[in-house]
N, C-alpha and C positions, 0 to 999 in steps of 0.2 A: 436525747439528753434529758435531764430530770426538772430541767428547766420550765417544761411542756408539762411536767406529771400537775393531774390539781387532787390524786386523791389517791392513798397509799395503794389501794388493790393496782393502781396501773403498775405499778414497778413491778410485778410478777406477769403479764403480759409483756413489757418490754423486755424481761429478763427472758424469759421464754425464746425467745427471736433474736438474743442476745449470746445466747450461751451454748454448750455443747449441749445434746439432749439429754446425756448421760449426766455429764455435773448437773441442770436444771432438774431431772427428775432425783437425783437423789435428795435434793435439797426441798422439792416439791411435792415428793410421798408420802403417805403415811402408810397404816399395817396394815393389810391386808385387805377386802372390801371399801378400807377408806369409808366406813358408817361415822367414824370417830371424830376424823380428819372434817367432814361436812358440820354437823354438828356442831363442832366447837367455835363455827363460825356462826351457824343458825340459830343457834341459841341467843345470841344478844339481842339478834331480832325477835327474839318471843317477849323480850323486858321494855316493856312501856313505861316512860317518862313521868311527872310530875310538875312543872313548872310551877313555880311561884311569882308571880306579879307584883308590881311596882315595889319593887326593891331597889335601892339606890345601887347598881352594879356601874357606878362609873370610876369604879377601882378594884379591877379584880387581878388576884393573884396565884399563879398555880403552883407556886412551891412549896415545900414541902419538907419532912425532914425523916430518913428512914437510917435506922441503925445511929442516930444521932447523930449524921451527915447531911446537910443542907444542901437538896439541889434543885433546878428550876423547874421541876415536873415530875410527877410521880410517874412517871413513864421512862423505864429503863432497856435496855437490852442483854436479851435471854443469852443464855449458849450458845454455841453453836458451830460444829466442827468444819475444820478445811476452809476459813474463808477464801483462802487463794483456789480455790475450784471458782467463786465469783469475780474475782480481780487479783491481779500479780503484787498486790502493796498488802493484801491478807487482812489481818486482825489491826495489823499497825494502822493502815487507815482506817478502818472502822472506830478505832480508839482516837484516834483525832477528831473523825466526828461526832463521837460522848461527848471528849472534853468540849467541845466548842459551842454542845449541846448543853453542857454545865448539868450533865446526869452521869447513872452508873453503869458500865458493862459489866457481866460477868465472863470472864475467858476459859475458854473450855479448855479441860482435859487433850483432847483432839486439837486442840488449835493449830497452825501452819507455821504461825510465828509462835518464838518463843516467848514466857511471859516476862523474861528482860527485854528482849527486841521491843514488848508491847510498853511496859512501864516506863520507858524510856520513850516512848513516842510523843504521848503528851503530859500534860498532869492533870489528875484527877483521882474519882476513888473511882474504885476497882475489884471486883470481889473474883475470888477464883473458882471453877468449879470443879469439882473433883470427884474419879470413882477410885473407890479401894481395890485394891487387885490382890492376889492372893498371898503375894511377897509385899507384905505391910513395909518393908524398908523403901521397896520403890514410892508408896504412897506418902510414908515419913519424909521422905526424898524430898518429895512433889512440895508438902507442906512447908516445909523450910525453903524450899526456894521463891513460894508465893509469901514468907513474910519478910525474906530478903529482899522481894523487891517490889516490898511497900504497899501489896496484896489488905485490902482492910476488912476481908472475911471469906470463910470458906464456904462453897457453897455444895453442901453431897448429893450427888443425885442416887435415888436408895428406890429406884424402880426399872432397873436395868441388872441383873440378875445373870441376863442375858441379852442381845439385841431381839426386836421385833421382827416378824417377816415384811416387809418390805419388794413387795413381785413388781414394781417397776424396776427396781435393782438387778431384781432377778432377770427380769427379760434384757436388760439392758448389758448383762455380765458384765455390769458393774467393778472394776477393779479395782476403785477406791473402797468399793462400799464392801466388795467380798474380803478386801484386807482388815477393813475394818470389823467387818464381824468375827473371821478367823483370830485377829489382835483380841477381841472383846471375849471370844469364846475360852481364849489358853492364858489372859493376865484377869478377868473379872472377876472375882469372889460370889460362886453361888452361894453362898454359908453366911453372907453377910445380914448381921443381925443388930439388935439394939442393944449389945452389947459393944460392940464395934463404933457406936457411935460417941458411947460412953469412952473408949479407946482413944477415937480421934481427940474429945476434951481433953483429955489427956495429955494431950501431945504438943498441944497446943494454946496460946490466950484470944486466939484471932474466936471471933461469931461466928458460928456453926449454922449456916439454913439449911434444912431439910428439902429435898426436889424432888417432889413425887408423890405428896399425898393426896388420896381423893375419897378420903373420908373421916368422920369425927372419931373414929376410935384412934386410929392412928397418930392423929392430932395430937389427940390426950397423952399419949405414949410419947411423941415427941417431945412435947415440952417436960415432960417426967424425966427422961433422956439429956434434957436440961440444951435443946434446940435455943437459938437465938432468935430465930425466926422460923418459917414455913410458908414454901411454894406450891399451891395447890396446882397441879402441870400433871398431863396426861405424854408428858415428852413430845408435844407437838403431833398428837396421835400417831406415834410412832413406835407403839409399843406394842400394847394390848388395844387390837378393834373389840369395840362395844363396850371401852367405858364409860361413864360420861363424860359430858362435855365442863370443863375445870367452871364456869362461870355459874354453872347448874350446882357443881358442889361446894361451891365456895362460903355462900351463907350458911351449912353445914359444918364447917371446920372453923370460921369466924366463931359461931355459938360453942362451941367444943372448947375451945383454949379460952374465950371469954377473957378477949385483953390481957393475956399473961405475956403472949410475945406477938408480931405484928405478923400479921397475911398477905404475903402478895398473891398472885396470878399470871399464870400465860396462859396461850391456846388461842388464837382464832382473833386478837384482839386489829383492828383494821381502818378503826373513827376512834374522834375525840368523844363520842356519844359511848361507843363501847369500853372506854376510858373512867368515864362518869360512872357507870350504871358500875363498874366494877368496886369501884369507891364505895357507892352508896351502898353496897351489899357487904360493906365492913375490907375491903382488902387497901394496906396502907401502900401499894403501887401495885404499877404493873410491868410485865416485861413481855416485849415482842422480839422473836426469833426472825422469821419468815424474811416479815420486813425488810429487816437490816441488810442481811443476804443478798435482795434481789435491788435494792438502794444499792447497794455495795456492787452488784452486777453493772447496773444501771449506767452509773456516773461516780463509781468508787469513793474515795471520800465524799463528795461533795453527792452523790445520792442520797448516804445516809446520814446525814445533815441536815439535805432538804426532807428525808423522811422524819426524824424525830420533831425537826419544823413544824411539818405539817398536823403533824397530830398534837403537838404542842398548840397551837392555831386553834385546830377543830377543841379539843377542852376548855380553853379560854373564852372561844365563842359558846360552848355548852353551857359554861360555868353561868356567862352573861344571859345568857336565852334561860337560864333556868331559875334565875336570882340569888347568885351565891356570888360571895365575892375571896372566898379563898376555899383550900383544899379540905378545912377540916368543918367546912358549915353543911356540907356534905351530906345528907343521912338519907337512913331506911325509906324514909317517906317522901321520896326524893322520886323512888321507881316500884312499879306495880306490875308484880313476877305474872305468868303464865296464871299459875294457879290460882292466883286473886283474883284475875280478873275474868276466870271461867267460872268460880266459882261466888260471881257475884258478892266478892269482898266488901263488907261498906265500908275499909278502911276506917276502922274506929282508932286502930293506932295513928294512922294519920292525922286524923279529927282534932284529937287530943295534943297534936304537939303543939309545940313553939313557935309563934310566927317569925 
């Protein structure tokens, strides 16, 4: 039980021993070689720290406010299809453990439950995730039933074209996962373009985030497009093996939009250190997929409860071990990437700031 867990990677070892092979590995692969899928966790370890000393941190606070919603951690949860392949209560519990979490889900397209089943589970906000499919009525459909039922933004995922290859699926002949791709191959829109996003505005008053970008030209285009936001997300390396890892392109699409609309992050995120370091590199939250899932395995509600906990926990102690006492004192000078510090960075921007 999750009672025992003291650090979010166990719950994908429990989940593991937990579950059928075939539901754990669909939920546990990425594309291909899996270079993507390592990466997006190794990378946070290349980002060295900064701490600040005697600072009065005996009040620190990790909330935050994104899309002009106030909640207790900039730490949210991703998409993510079929929760009932991890537990029989699906998304519904999952969403009980948001709200209790006082953060935000995003519910997928794919979900198990429906998105009334879910908005009626507990209260909180809630953003939808959505792909276009070729017949724009089913997508129109989709849109109005997430503002019927109190849905507070759309969220499109526009790096799914097609699905990824995925060879654990494969070996596994997967029959969730080959309906899913068959489903994603005859309703997905290969044609879908920045025209089409322009379309959904359209359609809609709910905020638009973009899912999928992993670089600055793209960026720029989004917010042209007139994005609400932008999710730097390599889909959980489940798409394209050998892009980068989201953490690596993320201060690249921060500089691109230059504060016009806010940046979050997924991929690989697993400590409240990796939380941090994501902040500091300009993303105004973050969202974890994997996690939730194998919490959700775990100890079903009460997993992913004690998981958003935990890592709530670990930022708060970061926040304090680093001298900050809320979410937005946060900055650049905070952490010192790979490249600074191979390349014997004297951090003069550092030098120069604000004590």
């Amino acid at each position: 039980m999750s009672k025992d867990v003291v650090k979010v990677d166990e719950f994908e070892a429990l989940a593991k021993k937990k579950m059928p092979k075939m539901a754990f590995d669909y939920y546990a692969s990425g594309a291909e070689d899996e270079y993507t899928l390592q990466q997006n966790r190794d990378a946070f370890s290349r980002i060295r720290l900064r701490p600040r000393i005697l600072v009065d941190v005996s009040s620190v606070n990790t909330s935050t406010t994104v899309l002009g919603f106030r909640i207790a951690m900039p730490i949210m949860v991703a998409p993510a299809a079929l929760h009932k392949l991890a537990h029989p209560e699906g998304e519904v519990a999952t969403a009980r453990a948001v709200s209790a979490a006082d953060t935000i889900m995003i519910l997928s397209t794919t979900s198990s439950c429906s998105m009334e089943e879910v908005a009626a589970a507990a209260p909180g906000v809630r953003f939808f995730q959505l792909y276009v499919y070729k017949d724009r009525q089913i997508s129109q459909h989709l849109v109005r039933r997430a503002e019927d039922a109190g849905f507070s933004a759309l969220v499109l995922t526009v790096d799914t074209p097609r699905l990824g290859r995925r060879e654990a699926d494969l070996k596994n002949k997967s029959t969730g996962s080959s309906m899913l791709a068959s489903w994603a191959d005859k309703l997905f829109d290969r044609s879908l373009s920045w025209k089409d996003v322009k379309w959904l505005k359209s359609i809609t008053k709910l905020p638009i985030i973009l899912k999928g970008i992993l670089n600055g030209e793209d960026a720029i285009l989004a917010v042209q497009a007139g994005a609400a936001g932008i999710m730097v997300s390599n889909h959980g390396a489940r798409q394209l093996d050998y892009v980068p890892p989201t953490i690596s392109i993320l201060e690249e699409v921060v500089k691109a939009v230059g504060g016009q609309v806010p940046v979050f992050v997924d991929g690989g995120i697993r400590r409240g250190t990796d939380v941090f370091k994501a902040l500091a590199l300009g993303a105004s939250g973050v969202f974890v997929g994997r996690p939730s899932v194998f919490g959700l395995a775990v100890d079903g509600e009460a997993g992913v409860k004690k998981m958003l906990e935990m890592l709530r926990d670990e930022l708060e102690r970061t926040m304090t071990l680093m001298g900050v006492c809320s979410v937005d004192q946060i900055s650049r000078h905070h952490v010192e990437t790979e490249h600074e510090y191979n390349n014997g960075c004297n951090c003069s921007h550092h030098m120069h700031s604000k004590l």
